[in-house]
Structures are given as structure tokens and as C-alpha cells.
PARO-200516 format. One line per field, with one value per atom (N, C-alpha, C): residue number from 0; chain; atom name; x negated, y, z. Coordinates in pm, whole numbers, plus 50000, padded with zeros to 5 digits. Atoms other than C-alpha are relative to their C-alpha. Layout:
% residues N
nr [NUM / ...]
kette [A / ...]
atom [CA / ...]
east [X / ...]
north [Y / ...]
up [Z / ...]
***
This chain:
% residues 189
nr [0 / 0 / 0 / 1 / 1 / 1 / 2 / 2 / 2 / 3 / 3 / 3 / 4 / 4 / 4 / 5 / 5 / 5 / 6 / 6 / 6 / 7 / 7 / 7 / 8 / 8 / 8 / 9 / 9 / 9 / 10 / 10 / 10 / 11 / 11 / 11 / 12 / 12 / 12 / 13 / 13 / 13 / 14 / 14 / 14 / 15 / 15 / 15 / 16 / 16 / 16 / 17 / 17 / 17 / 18 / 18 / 18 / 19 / 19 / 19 / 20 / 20 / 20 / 21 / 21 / 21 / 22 / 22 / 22 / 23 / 23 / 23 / 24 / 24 / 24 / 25 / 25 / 25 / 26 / 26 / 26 / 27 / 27 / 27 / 28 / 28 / 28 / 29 / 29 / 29 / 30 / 30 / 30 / 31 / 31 / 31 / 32 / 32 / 32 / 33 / 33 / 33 / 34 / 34 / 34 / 35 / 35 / 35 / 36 / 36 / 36 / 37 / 37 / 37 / 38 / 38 / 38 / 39 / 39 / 39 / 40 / 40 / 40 / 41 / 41 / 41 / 42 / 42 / 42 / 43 / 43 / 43 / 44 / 44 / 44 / 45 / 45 / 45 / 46 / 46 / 46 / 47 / 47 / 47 / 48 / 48 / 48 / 49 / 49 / 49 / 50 / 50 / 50 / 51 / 51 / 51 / 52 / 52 / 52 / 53 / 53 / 53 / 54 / 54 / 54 / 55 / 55 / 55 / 56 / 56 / 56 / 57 / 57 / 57 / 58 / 58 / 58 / 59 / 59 / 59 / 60 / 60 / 60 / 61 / 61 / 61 / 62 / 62 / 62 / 63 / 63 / 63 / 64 / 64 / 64 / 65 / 65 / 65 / 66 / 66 / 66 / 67 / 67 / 67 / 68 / 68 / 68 / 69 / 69 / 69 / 70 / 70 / 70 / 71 / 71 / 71 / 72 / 72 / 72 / 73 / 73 / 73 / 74 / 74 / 74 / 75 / 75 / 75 / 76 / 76 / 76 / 77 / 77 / 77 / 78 / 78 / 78 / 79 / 79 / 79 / 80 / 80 / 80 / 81 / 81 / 81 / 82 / 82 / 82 / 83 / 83 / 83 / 84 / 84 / 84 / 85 / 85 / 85 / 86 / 86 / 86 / 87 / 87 / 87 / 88 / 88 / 88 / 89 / 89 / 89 / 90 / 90 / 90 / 91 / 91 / 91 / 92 / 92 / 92 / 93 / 93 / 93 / 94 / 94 / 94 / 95 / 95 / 95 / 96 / 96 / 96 / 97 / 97 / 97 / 98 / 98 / 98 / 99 / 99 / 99 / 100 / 100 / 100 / 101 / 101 / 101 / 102 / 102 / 102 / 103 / 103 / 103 / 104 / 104 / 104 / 105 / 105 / 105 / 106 / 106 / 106 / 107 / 107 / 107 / 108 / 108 / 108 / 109 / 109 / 109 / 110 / 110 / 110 / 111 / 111 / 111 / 112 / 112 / 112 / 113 / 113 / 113 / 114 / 114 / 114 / 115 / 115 / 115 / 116 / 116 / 116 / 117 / 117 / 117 / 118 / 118 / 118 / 119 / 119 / 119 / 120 / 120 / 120 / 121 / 121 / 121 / 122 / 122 / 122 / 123 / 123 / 123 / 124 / 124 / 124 / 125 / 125 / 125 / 126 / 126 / 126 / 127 / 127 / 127 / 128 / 128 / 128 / 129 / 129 / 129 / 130 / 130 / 130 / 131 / 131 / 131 / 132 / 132 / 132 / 133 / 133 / 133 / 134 / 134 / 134 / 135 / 135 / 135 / 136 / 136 / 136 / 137 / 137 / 137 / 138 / 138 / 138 / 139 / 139 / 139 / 140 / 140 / 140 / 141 / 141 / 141 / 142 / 142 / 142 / 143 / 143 / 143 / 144 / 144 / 144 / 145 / 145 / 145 / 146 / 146 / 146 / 147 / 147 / 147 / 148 / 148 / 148 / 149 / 149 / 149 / 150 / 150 / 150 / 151 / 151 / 151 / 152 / 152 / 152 / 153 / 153 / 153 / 154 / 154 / 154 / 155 / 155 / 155 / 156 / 156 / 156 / 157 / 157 / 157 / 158 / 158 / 158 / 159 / 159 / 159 / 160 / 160 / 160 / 161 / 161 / 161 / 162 / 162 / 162 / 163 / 163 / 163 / 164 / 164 / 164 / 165 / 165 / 165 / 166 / 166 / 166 / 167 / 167 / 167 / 168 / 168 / 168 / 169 / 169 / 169 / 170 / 170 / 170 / 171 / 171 / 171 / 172 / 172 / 172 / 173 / 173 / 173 / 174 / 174 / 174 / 175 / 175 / 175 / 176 / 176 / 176 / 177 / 177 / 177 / 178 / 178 / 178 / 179 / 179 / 179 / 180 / 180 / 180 / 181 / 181 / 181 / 182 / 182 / 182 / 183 / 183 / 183 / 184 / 184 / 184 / 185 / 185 / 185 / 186 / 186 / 186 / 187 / 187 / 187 / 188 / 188 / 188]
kette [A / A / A / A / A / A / A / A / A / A / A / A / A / A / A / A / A / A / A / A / A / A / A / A / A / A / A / A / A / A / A / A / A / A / A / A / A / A / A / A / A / A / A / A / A / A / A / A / A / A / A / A / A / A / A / A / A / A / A / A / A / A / A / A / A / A / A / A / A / A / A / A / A / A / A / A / A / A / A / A / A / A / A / A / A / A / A / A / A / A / A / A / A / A / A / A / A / A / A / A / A / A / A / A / A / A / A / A / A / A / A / A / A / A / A / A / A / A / A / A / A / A / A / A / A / A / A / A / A / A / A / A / A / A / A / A / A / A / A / A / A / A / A / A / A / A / A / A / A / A / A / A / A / A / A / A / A / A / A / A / A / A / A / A / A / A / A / A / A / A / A / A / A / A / A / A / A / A / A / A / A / A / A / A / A / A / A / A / A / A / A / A / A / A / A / A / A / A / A / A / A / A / A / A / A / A / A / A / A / A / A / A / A / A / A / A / A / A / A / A / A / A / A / A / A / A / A / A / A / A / A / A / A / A / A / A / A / A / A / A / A / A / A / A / A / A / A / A / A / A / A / A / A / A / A / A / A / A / A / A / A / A / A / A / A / A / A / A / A / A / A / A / A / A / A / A / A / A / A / A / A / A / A / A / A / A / A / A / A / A / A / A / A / A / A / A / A / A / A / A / A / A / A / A / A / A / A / A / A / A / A / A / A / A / A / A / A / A / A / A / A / A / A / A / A / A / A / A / A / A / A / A / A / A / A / A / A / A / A / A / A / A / A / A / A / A / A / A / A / A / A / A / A / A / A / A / A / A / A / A / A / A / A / A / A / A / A / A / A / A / A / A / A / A / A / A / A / A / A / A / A / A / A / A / A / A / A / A / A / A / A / A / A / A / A / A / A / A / A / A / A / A / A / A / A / A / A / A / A / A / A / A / A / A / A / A / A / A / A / A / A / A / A / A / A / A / A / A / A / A / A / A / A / A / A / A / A / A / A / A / A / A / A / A / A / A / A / A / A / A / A / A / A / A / A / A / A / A / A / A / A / A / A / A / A / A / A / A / A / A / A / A / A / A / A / A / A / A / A / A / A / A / A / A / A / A / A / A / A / A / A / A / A / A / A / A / A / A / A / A / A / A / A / A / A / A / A / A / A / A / A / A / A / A / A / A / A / A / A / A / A / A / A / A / A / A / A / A / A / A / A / A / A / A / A / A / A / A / A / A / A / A / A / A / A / A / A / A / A / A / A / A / A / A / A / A / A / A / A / A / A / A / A / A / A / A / A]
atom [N / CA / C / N / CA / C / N / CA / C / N / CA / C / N / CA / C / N / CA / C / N / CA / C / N / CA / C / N / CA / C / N / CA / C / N / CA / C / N / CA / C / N / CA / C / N / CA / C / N / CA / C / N / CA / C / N / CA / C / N / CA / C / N / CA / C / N / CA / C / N / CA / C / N / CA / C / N / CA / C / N / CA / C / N / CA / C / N / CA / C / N / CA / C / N / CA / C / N / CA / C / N / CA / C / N / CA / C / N / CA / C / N / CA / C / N / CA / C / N / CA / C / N / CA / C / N / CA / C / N / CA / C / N / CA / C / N / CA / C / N / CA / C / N / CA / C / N / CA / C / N / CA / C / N / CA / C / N / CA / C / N / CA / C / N / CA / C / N / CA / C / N / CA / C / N / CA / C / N / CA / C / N / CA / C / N / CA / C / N / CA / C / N / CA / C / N / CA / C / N / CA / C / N / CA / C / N / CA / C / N / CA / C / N / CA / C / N / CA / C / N / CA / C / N / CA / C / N / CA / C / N / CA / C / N / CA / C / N / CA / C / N / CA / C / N / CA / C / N / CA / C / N / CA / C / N / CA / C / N / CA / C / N / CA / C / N / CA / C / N / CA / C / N / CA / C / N / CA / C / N / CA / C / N / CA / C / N / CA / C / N / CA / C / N / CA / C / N / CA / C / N / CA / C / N / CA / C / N / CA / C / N / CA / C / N / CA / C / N / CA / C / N / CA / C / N / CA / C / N / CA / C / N / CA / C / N / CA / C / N / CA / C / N / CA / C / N / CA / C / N / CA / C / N / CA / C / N / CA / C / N / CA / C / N / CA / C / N / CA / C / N / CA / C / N / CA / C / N / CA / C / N / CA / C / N / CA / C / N / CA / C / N / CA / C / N / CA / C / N / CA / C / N / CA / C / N / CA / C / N / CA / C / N / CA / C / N / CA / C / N / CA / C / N / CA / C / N / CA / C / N / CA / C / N / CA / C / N / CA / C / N / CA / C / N / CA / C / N / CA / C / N / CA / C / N / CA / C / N / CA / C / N / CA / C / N / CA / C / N / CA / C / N / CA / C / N / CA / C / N / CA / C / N / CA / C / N / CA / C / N / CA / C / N / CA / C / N / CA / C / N / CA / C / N / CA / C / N / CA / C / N / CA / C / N / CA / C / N / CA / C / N / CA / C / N / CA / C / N / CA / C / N / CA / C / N / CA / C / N / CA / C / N / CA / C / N / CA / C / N / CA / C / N / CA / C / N / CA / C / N / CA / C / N / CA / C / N / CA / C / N / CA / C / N / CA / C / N / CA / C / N / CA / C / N / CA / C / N / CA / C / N / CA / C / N / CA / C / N / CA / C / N / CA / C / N / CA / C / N / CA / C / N / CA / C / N / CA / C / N / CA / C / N / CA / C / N / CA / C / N / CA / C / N / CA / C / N / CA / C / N / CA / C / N / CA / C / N / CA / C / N / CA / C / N / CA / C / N / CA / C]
east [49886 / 49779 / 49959 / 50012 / 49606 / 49927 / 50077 / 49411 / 50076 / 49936 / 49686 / 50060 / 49887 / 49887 / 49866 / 50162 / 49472 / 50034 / 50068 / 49523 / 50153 / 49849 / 49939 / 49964 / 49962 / 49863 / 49929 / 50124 / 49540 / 50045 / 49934 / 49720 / 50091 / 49949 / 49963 / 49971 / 50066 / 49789 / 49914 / 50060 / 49557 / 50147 / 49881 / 49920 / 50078 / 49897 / 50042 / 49865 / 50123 / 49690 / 50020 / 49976 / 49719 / 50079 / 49867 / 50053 / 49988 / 50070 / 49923 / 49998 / 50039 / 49799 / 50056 / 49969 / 49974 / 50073 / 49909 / 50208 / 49937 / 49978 / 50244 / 50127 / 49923 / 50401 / 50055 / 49984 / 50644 / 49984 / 50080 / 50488 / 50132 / 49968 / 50751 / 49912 / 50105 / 50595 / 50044 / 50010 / 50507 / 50022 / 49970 / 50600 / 49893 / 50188 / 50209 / 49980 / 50098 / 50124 / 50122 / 49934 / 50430 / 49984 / 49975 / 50374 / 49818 / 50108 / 50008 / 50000 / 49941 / 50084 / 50048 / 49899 / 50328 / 49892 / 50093 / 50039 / 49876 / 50135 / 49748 / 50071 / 49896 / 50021 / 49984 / 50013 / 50095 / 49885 / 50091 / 49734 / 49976 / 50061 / 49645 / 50078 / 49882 / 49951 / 49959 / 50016 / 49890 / 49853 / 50124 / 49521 / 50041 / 49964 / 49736 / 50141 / 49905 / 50019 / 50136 / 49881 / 50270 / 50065 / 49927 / 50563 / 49954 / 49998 / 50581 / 50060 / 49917 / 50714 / 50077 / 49959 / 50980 / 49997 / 50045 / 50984 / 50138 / 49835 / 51338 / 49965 / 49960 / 51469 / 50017 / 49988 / 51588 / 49834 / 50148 / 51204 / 49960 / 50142 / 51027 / 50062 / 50012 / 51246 / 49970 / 50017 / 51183 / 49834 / 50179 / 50810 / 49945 / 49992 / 50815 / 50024 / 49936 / 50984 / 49900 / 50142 / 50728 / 49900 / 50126 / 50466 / 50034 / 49941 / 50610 / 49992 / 50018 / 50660 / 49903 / 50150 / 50308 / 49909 / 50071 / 50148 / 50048 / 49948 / 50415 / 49912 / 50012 / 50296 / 49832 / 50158 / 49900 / 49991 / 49951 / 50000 / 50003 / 49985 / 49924 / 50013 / 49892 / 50044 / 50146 / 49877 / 50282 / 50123 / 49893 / 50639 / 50085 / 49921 / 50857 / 50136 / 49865 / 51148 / 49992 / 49972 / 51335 / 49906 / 50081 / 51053 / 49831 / 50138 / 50678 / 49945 / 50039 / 50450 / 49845 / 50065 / 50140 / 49913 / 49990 / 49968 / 49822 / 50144 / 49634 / 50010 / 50032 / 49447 / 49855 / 50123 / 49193 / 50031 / 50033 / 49067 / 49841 / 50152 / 48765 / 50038 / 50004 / 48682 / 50077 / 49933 / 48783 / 50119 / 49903 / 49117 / 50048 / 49974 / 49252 / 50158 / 49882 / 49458 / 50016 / 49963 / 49713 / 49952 / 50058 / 49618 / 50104 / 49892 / 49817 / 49970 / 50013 / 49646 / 49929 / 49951 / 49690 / 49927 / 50075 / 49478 / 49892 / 50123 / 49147 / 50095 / 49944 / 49419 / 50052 / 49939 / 49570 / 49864 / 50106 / 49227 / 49918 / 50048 / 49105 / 50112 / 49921 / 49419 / 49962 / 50024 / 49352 / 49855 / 50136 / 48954 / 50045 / 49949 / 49106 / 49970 / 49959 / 49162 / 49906 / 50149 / 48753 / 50011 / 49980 / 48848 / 50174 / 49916 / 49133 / 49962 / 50037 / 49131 / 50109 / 49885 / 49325 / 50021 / 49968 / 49237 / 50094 / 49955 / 49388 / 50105 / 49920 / 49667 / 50090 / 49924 / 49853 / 49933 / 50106 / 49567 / 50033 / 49958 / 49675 / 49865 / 50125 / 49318 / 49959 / 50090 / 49161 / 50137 / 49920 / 49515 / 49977 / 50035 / 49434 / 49908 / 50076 / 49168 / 50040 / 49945 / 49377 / 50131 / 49847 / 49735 / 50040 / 49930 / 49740 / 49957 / 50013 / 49574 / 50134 / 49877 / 49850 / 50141 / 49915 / 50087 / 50062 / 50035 / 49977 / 50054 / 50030 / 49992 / 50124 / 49898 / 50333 / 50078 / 49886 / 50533 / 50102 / 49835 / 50850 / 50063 / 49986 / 50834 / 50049 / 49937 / 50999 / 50024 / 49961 / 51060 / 49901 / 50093 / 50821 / 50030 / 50021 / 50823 / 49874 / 50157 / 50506 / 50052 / 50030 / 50495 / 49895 / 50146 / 50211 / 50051 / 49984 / 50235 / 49865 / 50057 / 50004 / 49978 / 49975 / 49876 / 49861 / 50122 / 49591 / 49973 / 50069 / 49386 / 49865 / 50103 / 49156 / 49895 / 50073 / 49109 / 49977 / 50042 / 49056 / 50129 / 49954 / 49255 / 50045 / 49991 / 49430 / 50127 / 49833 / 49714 / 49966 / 49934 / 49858 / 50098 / 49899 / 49985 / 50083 / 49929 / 50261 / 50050 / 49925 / 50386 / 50091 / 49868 / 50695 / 49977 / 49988 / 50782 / 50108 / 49889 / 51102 / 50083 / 49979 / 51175 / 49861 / 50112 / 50899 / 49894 / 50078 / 50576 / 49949 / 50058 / 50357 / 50062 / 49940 / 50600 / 49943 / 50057 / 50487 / 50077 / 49967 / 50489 / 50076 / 49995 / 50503 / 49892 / 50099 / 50185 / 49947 / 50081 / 50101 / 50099 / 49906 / 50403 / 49996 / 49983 / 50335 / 49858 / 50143 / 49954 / 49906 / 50033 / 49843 / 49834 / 50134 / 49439 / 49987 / 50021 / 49296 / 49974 / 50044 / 49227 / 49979 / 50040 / 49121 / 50082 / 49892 / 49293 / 50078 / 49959 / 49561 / 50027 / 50020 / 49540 / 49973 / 50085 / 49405 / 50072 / 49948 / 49489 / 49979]
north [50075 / 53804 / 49857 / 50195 / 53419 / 50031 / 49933 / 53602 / 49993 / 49940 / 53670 / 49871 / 50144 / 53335 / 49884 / 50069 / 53170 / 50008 / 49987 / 53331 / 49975 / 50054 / 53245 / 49880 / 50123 / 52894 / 49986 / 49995 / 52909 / 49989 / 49943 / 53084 / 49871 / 50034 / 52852 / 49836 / 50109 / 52529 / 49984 / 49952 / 52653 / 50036 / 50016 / 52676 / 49899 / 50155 / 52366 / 49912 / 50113 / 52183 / 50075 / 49964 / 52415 / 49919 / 50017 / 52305 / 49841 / 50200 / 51898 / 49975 / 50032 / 51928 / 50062 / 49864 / 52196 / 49903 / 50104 / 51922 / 49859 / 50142 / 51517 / 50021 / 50025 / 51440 / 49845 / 50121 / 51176 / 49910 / 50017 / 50906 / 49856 / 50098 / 50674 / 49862 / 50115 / 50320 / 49892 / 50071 / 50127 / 49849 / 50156 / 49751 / 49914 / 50084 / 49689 / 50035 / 49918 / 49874 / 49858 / 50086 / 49656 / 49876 / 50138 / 49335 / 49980 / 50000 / 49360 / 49978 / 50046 / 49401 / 49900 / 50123 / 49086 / 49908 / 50089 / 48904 / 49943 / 50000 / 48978 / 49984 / 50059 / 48928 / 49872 / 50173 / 48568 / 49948 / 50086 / 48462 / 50002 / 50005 / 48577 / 49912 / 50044 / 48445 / 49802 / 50162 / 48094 / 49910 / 50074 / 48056 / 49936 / 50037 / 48014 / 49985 / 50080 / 47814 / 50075 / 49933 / 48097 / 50024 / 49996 / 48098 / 50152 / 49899 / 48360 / 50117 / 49940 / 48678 / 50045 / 49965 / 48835 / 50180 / 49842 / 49205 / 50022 / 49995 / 49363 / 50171 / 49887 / 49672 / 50130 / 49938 / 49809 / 50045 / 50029 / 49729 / 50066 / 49879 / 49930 / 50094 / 49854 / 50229 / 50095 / 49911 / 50283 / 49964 / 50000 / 50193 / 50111 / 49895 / 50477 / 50115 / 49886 / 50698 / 50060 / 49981 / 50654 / 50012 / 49944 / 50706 / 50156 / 49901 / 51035 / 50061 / 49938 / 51130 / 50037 / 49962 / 51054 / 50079 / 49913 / 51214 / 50157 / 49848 / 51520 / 50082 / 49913 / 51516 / 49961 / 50029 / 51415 / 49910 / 50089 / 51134 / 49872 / 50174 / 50789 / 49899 / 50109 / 50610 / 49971 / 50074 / 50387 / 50030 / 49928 / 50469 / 49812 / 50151 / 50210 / 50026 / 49980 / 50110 / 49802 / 50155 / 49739 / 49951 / 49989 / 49735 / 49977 / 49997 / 49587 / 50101 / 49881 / 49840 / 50005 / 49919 / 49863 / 50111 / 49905 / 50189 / 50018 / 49923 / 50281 / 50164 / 49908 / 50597 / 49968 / 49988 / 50667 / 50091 / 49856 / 50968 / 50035 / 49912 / 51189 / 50139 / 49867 / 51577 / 50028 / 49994 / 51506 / 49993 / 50044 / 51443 / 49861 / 50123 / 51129 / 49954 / 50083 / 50892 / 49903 / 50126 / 50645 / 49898 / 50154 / 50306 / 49895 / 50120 / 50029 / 49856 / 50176 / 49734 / 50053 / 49984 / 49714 / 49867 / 50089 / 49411 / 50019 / 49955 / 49592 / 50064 / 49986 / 49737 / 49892 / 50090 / 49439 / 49921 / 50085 / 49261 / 50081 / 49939 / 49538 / 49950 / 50046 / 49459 / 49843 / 50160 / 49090 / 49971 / 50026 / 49132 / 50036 / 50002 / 49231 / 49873 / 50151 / 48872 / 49963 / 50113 / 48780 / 50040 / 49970 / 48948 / 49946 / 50091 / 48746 / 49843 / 50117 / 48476 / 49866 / 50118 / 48166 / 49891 / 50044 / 47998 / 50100 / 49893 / 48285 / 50116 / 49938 / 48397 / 50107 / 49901 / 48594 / 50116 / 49884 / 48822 / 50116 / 49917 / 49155 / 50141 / 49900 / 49365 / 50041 / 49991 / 49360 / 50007 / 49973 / 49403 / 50111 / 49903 / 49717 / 49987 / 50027 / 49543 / 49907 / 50097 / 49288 / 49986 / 50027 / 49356 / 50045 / 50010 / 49470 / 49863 / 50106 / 49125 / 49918 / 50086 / 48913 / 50009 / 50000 / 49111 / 49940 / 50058 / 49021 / 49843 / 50178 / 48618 / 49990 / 50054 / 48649 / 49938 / 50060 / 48338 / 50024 / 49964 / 48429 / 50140 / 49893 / 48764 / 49936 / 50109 / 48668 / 50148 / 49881 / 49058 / 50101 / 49858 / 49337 / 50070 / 49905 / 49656 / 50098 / 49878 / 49923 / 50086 / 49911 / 50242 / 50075 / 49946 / 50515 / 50136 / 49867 / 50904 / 50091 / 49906 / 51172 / 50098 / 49885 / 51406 / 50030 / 49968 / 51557 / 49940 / 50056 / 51439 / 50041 / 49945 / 51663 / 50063 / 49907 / 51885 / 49904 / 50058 / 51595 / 49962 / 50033 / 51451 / 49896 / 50151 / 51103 / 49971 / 50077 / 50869 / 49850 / 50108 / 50713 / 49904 / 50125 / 50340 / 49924 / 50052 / 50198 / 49836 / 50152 / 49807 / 49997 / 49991 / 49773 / 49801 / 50130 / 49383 / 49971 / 49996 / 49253 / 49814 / 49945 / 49071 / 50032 / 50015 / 49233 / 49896 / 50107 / 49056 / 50034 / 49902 / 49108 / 49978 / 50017 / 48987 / 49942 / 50091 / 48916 / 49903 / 50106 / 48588 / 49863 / 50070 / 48429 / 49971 / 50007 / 48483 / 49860 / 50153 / 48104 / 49929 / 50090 / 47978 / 50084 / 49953 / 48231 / 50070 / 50013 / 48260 / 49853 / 50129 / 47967 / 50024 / 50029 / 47893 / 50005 / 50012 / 47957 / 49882 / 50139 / 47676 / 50025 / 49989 / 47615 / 50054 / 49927 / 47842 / 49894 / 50112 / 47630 / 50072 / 49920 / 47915 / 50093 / 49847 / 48198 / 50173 / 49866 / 48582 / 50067]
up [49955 / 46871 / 50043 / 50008 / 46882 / 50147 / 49899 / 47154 / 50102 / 49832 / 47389 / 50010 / 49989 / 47298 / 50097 / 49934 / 47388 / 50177 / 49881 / 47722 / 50078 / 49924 / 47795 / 50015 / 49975 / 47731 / 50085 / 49877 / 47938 / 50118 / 49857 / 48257 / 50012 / 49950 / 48204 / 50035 / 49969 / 48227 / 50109 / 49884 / 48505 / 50076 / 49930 / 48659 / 50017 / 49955 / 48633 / 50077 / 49916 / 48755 / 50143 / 49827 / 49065 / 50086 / 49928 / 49110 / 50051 / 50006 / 49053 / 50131 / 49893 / 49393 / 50124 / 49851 / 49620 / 50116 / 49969 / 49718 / 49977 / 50014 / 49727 / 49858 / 50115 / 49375 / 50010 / 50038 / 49358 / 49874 / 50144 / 49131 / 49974 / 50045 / 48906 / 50056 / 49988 / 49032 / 49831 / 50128 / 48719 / 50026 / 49998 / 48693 / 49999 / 50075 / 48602 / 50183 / 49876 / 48982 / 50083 / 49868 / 49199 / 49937 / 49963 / 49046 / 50002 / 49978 / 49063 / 50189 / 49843 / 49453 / 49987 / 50023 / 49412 / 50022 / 50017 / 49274 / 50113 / 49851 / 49515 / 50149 / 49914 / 49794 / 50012 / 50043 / 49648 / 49996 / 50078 / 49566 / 50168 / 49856 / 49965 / 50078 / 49947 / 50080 / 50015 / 50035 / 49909 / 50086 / 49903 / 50111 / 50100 / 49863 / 50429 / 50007 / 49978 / 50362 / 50012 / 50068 / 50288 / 49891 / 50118 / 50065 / 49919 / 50084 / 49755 / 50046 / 49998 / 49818 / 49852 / 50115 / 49606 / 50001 / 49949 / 49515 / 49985 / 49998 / 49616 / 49972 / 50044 / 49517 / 50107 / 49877 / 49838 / 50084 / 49921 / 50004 / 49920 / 50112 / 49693 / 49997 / 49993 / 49728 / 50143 / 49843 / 50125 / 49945 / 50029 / 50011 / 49927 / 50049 / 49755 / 50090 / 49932 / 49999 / 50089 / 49916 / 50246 / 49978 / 50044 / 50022 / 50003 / 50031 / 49921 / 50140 / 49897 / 50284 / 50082 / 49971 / 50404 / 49970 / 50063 / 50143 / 50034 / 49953 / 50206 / 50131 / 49796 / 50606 / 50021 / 49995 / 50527 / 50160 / 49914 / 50806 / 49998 / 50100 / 50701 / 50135 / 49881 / 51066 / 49926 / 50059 / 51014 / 50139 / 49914 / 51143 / 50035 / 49968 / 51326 / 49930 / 50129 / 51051 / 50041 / 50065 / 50964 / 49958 / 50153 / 50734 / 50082 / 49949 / 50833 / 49880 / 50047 / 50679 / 49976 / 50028 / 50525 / 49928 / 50065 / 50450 / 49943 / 50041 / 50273 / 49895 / 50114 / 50062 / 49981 / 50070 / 49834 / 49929 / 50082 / 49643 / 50026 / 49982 / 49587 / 49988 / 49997 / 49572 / 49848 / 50165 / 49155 / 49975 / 49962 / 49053 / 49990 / 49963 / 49145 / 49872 / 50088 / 48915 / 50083 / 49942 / 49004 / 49920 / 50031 / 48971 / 49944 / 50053 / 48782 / 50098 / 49932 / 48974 / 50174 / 49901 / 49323 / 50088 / 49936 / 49395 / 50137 / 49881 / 49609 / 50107 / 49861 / 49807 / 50066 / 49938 / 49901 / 50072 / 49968 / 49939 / 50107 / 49852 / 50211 / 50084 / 49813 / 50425 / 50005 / 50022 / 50366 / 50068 / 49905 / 50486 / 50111 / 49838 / 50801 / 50053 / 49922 / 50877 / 50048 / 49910 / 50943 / 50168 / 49882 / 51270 / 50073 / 49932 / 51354 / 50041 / 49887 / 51651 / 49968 / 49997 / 51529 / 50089 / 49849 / 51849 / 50102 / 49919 / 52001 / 49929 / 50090 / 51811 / 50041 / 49949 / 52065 / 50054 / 49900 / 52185 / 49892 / 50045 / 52073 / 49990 / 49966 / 52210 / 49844 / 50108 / 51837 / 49895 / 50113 / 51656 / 49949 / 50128 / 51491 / 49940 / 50109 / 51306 / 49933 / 50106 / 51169 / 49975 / 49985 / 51190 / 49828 / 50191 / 50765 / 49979 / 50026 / 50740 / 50049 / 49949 / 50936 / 49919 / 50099 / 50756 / 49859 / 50143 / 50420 / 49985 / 49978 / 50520 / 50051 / 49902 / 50748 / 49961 / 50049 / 50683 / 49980 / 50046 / 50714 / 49935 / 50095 / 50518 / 49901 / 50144 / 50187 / 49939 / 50096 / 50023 / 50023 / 49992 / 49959 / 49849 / 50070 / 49801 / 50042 / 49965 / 49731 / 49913 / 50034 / 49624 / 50011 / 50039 / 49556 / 49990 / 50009 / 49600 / 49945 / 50017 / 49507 / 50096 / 49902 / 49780 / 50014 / 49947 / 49974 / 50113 / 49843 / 50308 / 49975 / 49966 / 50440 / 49883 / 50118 / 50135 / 49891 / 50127 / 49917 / 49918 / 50097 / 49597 / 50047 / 49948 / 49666 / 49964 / 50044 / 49638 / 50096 / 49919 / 49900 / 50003 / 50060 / 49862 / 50099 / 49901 / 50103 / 49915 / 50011 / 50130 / 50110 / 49880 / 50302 / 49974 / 50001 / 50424 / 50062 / 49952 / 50483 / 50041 / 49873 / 50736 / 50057 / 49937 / 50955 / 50008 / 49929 / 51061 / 50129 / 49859 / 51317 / 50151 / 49890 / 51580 / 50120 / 49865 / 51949 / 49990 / 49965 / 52028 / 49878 / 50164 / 51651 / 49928 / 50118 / 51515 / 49976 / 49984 / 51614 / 49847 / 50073 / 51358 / 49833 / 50158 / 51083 / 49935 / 50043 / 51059 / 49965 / 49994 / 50923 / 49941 / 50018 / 50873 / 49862 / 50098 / 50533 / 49954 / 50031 / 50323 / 49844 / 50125 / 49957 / 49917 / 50093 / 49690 / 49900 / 50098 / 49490 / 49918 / 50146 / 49220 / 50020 / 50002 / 49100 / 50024 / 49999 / 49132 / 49854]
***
């Protein structure tokens, strides 16, 4: 009898890890994972003369949503919404855990920026190497929400992390008034 119960629980645990991955799992976002974003936001933010953001409620559940959906459609382009947007992943062949701190993602869209022209703020040719950077920094943003899904890309394990920004950035013909030049950190991350 311990024999057959050995091999129900077995089957059925090897049934739920299957299941872990068949799909994008929506993941609760933890308060440790969005204000970690918040933070690394604010500390990048503060190099270049941008206010704090705040984190809104509305902005972290379309950020959630859109994690959830990406991961659903293995699709990580960003969709045109109210909402500036950006999106990363990470994973390996193993299985992938979500992350509570949210900093190295923020600090890849943020290296973007060595490829931005601040003599040349409206040149658009090289924006897809720096447009998550600009984001990150855009003055007049003032609300963000992130979320984090669970999914696959290209057979592998992962979890894909969305930042929504509200109002947009990124706007033609602004970047001169809401990219401001790095300068010495007035605190830490």
C-alpha cells in the first residue's frame, strides 16, 4: 500500500512541475520586487535631474497584465498603450525563479544611455539602443508600475519583467527638455 501511495504522490508532482511551465503563470508581484524597481528607477532618475517616481496602482496592474500576456504570446515587443513601456527576460534551460530585486533589470535599460547623443537629442537613427534608457530618466513621467510573469522563449524557462510609465516618455520632439545630462549621484541605490 505505501508503494502505490509512493507512486500517486510521485505522478502527481511530476504533474504539477509539467504544468509549472506549459503556460505563462501569473506571478502575485511582491512589494520587495515593485519597490525595488521604484528604487533603481529613483537612484537612475536622480543622476539626471529627474523627479521621483511614484508607484500607482492602476500603472502596476496594466504592467502585470502585460507581463502575463507576453509571456502567454512568447512576444516581448512592446505594444502601443497610454502607458510608456519597458520590457525585458531572463531564464535558463533550469527552472527559473522570480526575483524580488529588480535593480540589474533596471540598470540594463539604464546602460542603454552610453549610446545616447545629448548633443543630438532628437536623432531618432540609434533609438532602439537607447529608448529603455531615456525612458528610465523621462522627466515628466511621475507613475510607474512593474510586473513579472512566468513563461517560456524559445524552449527555455524565464520570467518576463514589464515597466509601464505614466505619462509616456519617449516623445518626439521633447527629449531635449526631459533628458537631462548625468551628473554626480546625490544618493545611493
Amino acid at each position: 500500500m505505501t508503494y502505490l501511495w509512493s507512486l500517486l504522490i510521485a505522478a502527481l508532482i511530476s504533474a504539477l512541475c509539467s504544468a509549472y511551465f506549459q503556460g505563462a503563470t501569473a506571478v502575485p508581484l511582491s512589494d520587495r520586487f515593485e519597490e525595488s524597481c521604484l528604487d533603481a528607477h529613483n537612484y537612475y532618475r536622480s543622476l539626471h535631474g529627474s523627479p521621483d517616481l511614484d508607484l500607482d496602482d492602476e500603472v502596476s496592474r496594466n504592467a502585470r497584465n502585460r507581463a502575463r500576456q507576453i509571456a502567454n504570446s512568447d512576444n516581448i515587443r512592446s505594444e502601443q498603450s497610454e502607458y510608456g513601456e519597458n520590457t525585458f527576460w531572463y531564464g535558463s534551460s533550469s527552472r527559473t525563479m522570480l526575483s524580488e530585486n529588480c535593480s540589474n533589470v533596471v540598470k540594463t535599460w539604464y546602460d542603454t544611455g552610453a549610446k545616447y547623443d545629448y548633443d543630438n537629442p532628437e536623432d531618432r537613427n540609434n533609438f532602439s539602443r537607447y529608448g529603455t534608457f531615456t525612458q528610465v530618466v523621462w522627466k515628466s513621467t511621475t507613475k510607474l508600475g512593474c510586473g513579472q510573469a512566468l513563461g517560456r522563449n524559445n524552449g527555455l524557462n524565464g520570467v518576463y519583467v514589464v515597466c509601464n510609465y505614466s505619462p509616456a516618455g519617449n516623445l518626439r520632439g521633447a527629449f531635449g527638455d526631459n533628458i537631462g545630462e548625468r551628473s554626480k549621484p546625490s544618493r545611493r541605490n
